[in-house]
C-alpha positions in Angstrom: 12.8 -21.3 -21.5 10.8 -20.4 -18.3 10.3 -16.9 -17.4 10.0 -16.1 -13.7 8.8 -12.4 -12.5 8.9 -11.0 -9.6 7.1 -8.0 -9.1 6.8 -5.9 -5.9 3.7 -5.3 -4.2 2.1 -1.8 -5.0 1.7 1.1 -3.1 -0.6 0.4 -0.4 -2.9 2.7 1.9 -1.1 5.1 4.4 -1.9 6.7 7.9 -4.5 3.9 8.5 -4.3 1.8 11.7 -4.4 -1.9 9.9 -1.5 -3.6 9.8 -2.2 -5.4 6.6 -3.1 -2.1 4.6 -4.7 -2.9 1.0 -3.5 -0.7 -2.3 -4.1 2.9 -2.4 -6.3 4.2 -5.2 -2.7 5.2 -6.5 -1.5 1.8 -5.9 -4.4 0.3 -8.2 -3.5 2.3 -10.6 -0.2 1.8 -10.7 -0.4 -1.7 -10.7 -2.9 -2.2 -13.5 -0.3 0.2 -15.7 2.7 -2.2 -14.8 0.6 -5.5 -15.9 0.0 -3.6 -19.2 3.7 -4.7 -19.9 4.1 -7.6 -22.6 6.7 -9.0 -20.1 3.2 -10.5 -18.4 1.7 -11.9 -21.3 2.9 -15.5 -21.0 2.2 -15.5 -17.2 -0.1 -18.6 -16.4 0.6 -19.1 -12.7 0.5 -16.6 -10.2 2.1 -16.3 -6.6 1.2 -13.7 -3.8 2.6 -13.0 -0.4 -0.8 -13.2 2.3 -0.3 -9.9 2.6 -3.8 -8.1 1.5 -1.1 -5.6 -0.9 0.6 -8.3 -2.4 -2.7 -10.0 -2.9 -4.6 -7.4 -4.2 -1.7 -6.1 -6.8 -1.2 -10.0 -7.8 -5.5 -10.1 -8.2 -5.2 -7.3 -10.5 -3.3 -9.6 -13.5 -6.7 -11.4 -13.6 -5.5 -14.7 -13.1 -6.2 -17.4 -10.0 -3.5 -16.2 -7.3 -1.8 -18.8 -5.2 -1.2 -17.5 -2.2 1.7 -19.1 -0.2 2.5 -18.3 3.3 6.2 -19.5 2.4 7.0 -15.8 0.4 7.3 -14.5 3.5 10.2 -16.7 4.4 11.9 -15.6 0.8 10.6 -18.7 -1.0 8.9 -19.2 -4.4 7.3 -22.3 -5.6 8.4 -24.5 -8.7 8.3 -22.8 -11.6 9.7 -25.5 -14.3 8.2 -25.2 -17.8 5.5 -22.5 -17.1 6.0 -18.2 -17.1 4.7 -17.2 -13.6 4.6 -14.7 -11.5 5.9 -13.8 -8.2 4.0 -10.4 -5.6 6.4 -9.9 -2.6 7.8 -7.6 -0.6 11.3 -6.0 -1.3 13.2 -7.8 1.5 11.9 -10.8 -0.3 12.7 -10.4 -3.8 16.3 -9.3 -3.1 16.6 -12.1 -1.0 15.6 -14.7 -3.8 17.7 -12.8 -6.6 20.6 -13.2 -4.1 21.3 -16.4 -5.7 21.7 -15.0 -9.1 22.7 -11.5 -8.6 24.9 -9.1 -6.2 22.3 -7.7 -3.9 24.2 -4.5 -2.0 22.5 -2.1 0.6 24.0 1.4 -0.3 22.0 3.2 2.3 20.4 1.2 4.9 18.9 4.7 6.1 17.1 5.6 2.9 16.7 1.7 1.6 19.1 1.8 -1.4 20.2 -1.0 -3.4 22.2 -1.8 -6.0 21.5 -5.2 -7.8 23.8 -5.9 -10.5 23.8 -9.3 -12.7 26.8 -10.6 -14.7 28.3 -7.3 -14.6 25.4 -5.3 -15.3 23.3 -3.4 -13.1 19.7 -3.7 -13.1 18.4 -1.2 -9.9 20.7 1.5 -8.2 18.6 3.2 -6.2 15.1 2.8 -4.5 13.0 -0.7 -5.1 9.5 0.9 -5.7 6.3 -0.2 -5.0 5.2 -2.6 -8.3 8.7 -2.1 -9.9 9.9 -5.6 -10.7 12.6 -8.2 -12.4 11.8 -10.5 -15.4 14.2 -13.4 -15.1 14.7 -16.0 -18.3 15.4 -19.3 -16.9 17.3 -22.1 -18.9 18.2 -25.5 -16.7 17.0 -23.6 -13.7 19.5 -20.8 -13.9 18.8 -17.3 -15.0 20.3 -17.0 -18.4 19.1 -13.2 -18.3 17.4 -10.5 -16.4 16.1 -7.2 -16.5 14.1 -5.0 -15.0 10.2 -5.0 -16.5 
């Protein structure tokens, strides 16, 4: 079985004038408490948006990171046989679990979602900065997934 996560960026700087902000001291800290999670243990590939946020919270694992322009067009590479991992941005990951999963906007306003797989719902609510998915992969179909 092949486990594929995919793990929002974390919370980057605000108020700055770049338009690729890095992580906030927050944002490092957050991130490094999320990859504490066994759910990463078996990760030997890593994946990260070009985006300096995605990058840096993907860095932060202490693997090699692969970045790939193609995340931002709601793409991941091929995963088969390996556990990887997946930095993003929200738009991104919902669009990927779309072929698995139900993906609603609730409230476009305040960027509510409700993702529910086979029946049962995984996020209602805000997608937070490094909140993420952990799907279990059998014959390249999700046979499970949950929230890490």
């Amino acid at each position: 079985m092949t486990t594929l996560l995919l793990l929002r960026h974390s919370i980057p700087e605000r108020g700055g004038s770049s338009s690729d902000p890095g992580l906030s001291a927050e944002g490092l800290q957050r991130a490094a408490a999320v990859f504490q999670n066994d759910a990463f243990r078996t990760v030997s590939l890593v994946w990260s948006s070009p985006s300096l946020r995605a990058l840096q919270t993907a860095q932060l694992l202490g693997l090699p990171v692969r970045q790939d322009t193609r995340l931002a067009e709601r793409r991941t590479g091929d995963t088969t046989g390996q556990d990887a991992l997946v930095v993003s941005h929200a738009a991104a990951i919902c669009s990927y679990l779309q072929r698995f999963c139900t993906v609603e906007v609730t409230d476009a306003a305040q960027k509510l979602r409700r993702i529910t797989f086979q029946g049962e719902v995984l996020l209602d609510g805000h997608f937070w900065e490094a909140d993420g998915f952990v799907l279990h992969i059998e014959n390249r179909r999700p046979v499970l997934i949950h929230t890490i």
